[in-house]
Each structure stands twice: as structure tokens, then as C-alpha cells.
C-alpha positions as CSV (number, residue, x, y, z in Angstrom):
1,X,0.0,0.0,0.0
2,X,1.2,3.2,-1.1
3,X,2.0,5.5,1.9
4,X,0.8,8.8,-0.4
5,X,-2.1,7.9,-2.2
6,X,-3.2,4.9,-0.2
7,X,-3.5,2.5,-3.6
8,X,-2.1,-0.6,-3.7
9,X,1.3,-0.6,-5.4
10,X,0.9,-3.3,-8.1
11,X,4.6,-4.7,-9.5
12,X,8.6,-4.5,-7.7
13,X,9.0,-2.3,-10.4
14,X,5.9,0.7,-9.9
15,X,7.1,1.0,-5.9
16,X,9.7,1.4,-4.1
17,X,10.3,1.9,0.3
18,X,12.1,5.5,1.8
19,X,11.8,6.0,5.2
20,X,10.2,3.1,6.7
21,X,7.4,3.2,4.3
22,X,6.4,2.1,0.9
23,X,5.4,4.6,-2.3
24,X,4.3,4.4,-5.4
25,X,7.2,5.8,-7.7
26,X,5.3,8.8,-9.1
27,X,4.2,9.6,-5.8
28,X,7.5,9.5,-4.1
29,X,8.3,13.4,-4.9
30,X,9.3,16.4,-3.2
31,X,6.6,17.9,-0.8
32,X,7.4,21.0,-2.0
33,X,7.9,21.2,-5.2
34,X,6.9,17.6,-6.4
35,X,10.4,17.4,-8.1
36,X,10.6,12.9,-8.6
37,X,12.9,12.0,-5.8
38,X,13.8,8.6,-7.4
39,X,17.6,8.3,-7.4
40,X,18.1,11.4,-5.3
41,X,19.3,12.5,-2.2
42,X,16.2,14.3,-0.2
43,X,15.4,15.0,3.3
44,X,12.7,13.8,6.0
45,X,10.3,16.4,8.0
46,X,7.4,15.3,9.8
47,X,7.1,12.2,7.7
48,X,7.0,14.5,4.6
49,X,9.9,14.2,1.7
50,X,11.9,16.9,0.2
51,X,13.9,17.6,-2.2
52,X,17.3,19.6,-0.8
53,X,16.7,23.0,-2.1
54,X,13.1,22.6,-0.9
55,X,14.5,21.7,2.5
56,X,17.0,24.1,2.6
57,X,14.4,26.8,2.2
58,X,12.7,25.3,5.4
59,X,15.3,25.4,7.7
60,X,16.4,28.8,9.7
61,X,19.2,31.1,8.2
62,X,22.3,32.4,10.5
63,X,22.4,35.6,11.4
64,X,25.6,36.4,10.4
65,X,26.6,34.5,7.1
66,X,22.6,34.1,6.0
67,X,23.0,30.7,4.9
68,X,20.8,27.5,5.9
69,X,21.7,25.8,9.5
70,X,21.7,22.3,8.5
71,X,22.8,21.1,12.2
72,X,23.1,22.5,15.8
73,X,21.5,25.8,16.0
74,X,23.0,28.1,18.8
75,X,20.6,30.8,19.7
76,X,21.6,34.5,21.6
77,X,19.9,37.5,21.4
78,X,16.4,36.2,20.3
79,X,18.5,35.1,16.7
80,X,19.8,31.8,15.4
81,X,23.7,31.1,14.7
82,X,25.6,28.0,13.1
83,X,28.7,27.9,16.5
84,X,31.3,28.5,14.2
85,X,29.9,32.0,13.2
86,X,29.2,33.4,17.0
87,X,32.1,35.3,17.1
88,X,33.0,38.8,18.9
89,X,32.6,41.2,16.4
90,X,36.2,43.1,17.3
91,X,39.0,40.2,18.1
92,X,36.9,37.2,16.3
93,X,37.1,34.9,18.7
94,X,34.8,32.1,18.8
95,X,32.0,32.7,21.4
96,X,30.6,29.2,21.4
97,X,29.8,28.1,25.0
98,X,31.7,31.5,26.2
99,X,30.1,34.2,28.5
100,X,29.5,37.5,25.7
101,X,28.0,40.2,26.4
102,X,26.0,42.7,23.9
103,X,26.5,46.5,22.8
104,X,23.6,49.5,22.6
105,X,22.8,47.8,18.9
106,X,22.9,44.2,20.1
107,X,26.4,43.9,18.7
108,X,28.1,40.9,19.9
109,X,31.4,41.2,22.0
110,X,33.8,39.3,24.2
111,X,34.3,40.2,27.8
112,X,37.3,41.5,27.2
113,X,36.7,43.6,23.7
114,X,33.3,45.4,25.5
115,X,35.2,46.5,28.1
116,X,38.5,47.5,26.3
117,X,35.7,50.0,24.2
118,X,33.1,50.8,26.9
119,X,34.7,50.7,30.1
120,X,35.2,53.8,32.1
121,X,39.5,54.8,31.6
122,X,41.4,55.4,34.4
123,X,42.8,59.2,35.1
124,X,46.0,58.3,35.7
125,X,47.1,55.2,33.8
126,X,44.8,55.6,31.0
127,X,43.4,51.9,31.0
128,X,40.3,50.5,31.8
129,X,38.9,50.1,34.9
130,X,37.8,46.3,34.6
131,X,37.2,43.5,37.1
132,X,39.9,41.6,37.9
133,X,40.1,37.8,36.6
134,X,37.2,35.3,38.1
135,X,35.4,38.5,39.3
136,X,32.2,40.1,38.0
137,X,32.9,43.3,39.7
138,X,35.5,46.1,40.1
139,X,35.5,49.0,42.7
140,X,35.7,52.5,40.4
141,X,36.8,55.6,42.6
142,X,34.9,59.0,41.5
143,X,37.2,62.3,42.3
144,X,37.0,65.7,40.5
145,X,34.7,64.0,37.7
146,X,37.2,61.7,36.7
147,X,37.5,57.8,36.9
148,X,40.7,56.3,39.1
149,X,41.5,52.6,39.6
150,X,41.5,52.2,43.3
151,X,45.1,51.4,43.1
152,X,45.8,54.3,41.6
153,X,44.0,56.7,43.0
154,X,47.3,57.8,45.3
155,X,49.4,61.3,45.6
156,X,51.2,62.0,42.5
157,X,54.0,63.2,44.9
158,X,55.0,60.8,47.6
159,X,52.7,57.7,46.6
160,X,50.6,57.6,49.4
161,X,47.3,56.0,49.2
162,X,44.2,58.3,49.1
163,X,41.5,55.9,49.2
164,X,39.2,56.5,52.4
165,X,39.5,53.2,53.7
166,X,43.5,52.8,53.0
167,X,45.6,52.7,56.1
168,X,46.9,56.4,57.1
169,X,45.1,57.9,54.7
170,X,44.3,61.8,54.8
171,X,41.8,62.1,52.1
172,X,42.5,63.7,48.6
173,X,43.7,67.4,48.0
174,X,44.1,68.0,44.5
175,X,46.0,71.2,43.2
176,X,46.2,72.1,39.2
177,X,44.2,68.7,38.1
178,X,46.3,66.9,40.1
179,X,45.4,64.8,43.2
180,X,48.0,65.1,46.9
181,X,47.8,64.0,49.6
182,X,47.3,66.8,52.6
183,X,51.1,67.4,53.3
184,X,52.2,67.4,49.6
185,X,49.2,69.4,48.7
186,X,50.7,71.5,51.2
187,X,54.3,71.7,49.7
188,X,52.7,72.3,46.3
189,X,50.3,75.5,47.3
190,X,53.3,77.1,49.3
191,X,55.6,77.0,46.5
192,X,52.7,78.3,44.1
193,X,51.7,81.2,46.6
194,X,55.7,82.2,46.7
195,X,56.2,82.0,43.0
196,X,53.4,84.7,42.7
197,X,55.0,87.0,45.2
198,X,52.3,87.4,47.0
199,X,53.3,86.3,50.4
200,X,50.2,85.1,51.4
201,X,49.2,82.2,52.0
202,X,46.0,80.1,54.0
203,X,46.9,80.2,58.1
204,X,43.8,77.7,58.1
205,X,45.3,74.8,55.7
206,X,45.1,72.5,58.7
207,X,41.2,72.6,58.6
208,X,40.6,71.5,55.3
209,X,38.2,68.8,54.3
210,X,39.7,66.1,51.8
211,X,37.6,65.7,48.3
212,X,34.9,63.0,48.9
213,X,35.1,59.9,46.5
214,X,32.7,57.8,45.4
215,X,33.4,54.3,45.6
């Protein structure tokens, strides 16, 4: 019995058996386009037969190079990829099973590449201010507008830290764009008071309040 048309299939030679099943010849053709599959290679959905440009039209596209997924199907961002062509869209590396991350226009990135572009650069060293390896996040110190790694966030004079919870710390007095601590701040505002000839010069320094940061 044909599986198509239900007839009996009279003869060897008028049938022949695909998928588990027995057809007449002229009814074993493409579901889609009912191209004769006799002698060809064709594809299995649902119990229906098709033709491989009929199939290929069936199955989703990648996102990327647009052409038919014909086996695992990796989905991110609401779209469909083939693995190989997940990749960060900066360094290329393969993103298959790998934590991403997405720009403002969905753009794919690596860990490393999104915060390389968007990451917050630090004041004094210029880098980004990224966790550290194995850690999801980072402390960011906020003085005078600008961005400091917390290790760097120190006087530009003697070194000292000026982080509020560092040991000995006096808080941050910057001077010209530049961040001291109280005693080099000091040094700096004396010599800048004498080289204008005034010869005046704050008999209060001792009361200042250190630049709050934001941590």
C-alpha cells in the first residue's frame, strides 16, 4: 500500500520503500515542489519528503553568514547562529559556550573587547577600569569628575594612598588637576603662593576637608 495515495502498489518495479514506508514511484516526490525523488538525495520532515533545495528553504538562516543551518543551532539574542559563526565582532574569537556580552545595537562582544571600548579609563594610567580575573565586579573611585583605579588613585608626589578606607590615609587634596595628599598638597600650594610673590598664603590649611570619592 502506497504511503501517499493509499493504492495498492501493483509490481517491484511501480514501488519502491524510503523512510520506513512504501510509495508508489510517481508519488514518491518532493513535498514541496513535487520534483521525482527517485535516485536522489532528499530530506525527511514530519514524515514528509523533500527535495534539498526545498529543505534548505525550510530550515532557519544564520544571522551572520545568512546561509541555511543544517545542524546544531546556537541561539543568543532572540537570533539563530551556526557555532562557528558566533564570534566577537572586534577580536573574532569564537564565542561558542563562552560568557558574551551585547552592545547598545545588540552587537556581539567578548568580555574582554566590550570593556577594552566601553569601560570607564582610568585618570591616571589611561586603562580600563575592569574586574579583575574570576570577578564580575570592580571598585571605580569618583574624584574631580574623573575615573581612578583604586590602586591608583594615590598622591602624585609621595605615593601615598588616598583611598578612604587605606591605612593612614588623609583624604585627597588635588591642586592644578592633580590629586596630593594633605602634606604634599601643602608643599605644592606654598611654593605656588611664593612664586606669585604674593606672600600670602592660607593660616587655616590644617582645617581643610579632603575631596569625597565615590566608591
Amino acid at each position: 500500500m502506497c504511503t501517499k495515495c493509499n493504492q495498492k502498489i501493483i509490481g517491484a518495479e511501480n514501488g519502491l520503500k524510503a523512510i520506513d514506508s512504501l510509495f508508489h514511484i510517481k508519488c514518491f516526490v518532493c513535498h514541496g515542489c513535487d520534483y521525482s525523488l527517485q535516485d536522489q538525495h532528499f530530506y525527511s520532515m514530519e514524515n514528509k519528503t523533500f527535495c534539498e533545495e526545498c529543505y534548505n528553504k525550510l530550515l532557519e538562516k544564520c544571522s551572520f553568514c545568512h546561509r541555511p543551518i543544517t545542524d546544531r543551532i546556537l541561539r543568543a539574542t532572540g537570533k539563530p547562529f551556526h557555532p562557528e559563526c558566533f564570534n566577537c565582532i572586534v577580536c573574532k574569537k569564537n564565542l561558542d559556550g563562552i560568557p558574551f556580552t551585547v552592545d547598545a545595537s545588540n552587537k556581539i562582544h567578548c568580555i574582554d573587547c566590550f570593556h577594552e571600548k566601553y569601560a570607564p579609563r582610568c585618570f591616571i594610567c589611561r586603562l580600563p577600569i575592569t574586574p579583575e580575573n574570576g570577578m564580575e565586579e570592580t571598585i571605580r573611585i569618583v574624584a574631580m569628575d574623573k575615573n581612578f583605579h583604586i590602586n591608583c588613585y594615590k598622591c602624585q608626589d609621595c605615593g601615598i594612598s588616598l583611598s578612604s578606607n587605606a591605612d593612614n590615609a588623609g583624604g585627597c587634596f588635588p591642586l592644578d588637576d592633580q590629586i596630593y595628599c594633605k602634606n604634599c598638597n601643602y608643599y605644592h600650594l606654598k611654593n605656588l603662593v611664593n612664586a606669585q610673590g604674593t606672600g600670602l598664603f592660607p593660616t587655616n590649611f590644617n582645617n581643610q576637608t579632603p575631596r569625597s570619592t565615590d566608591l
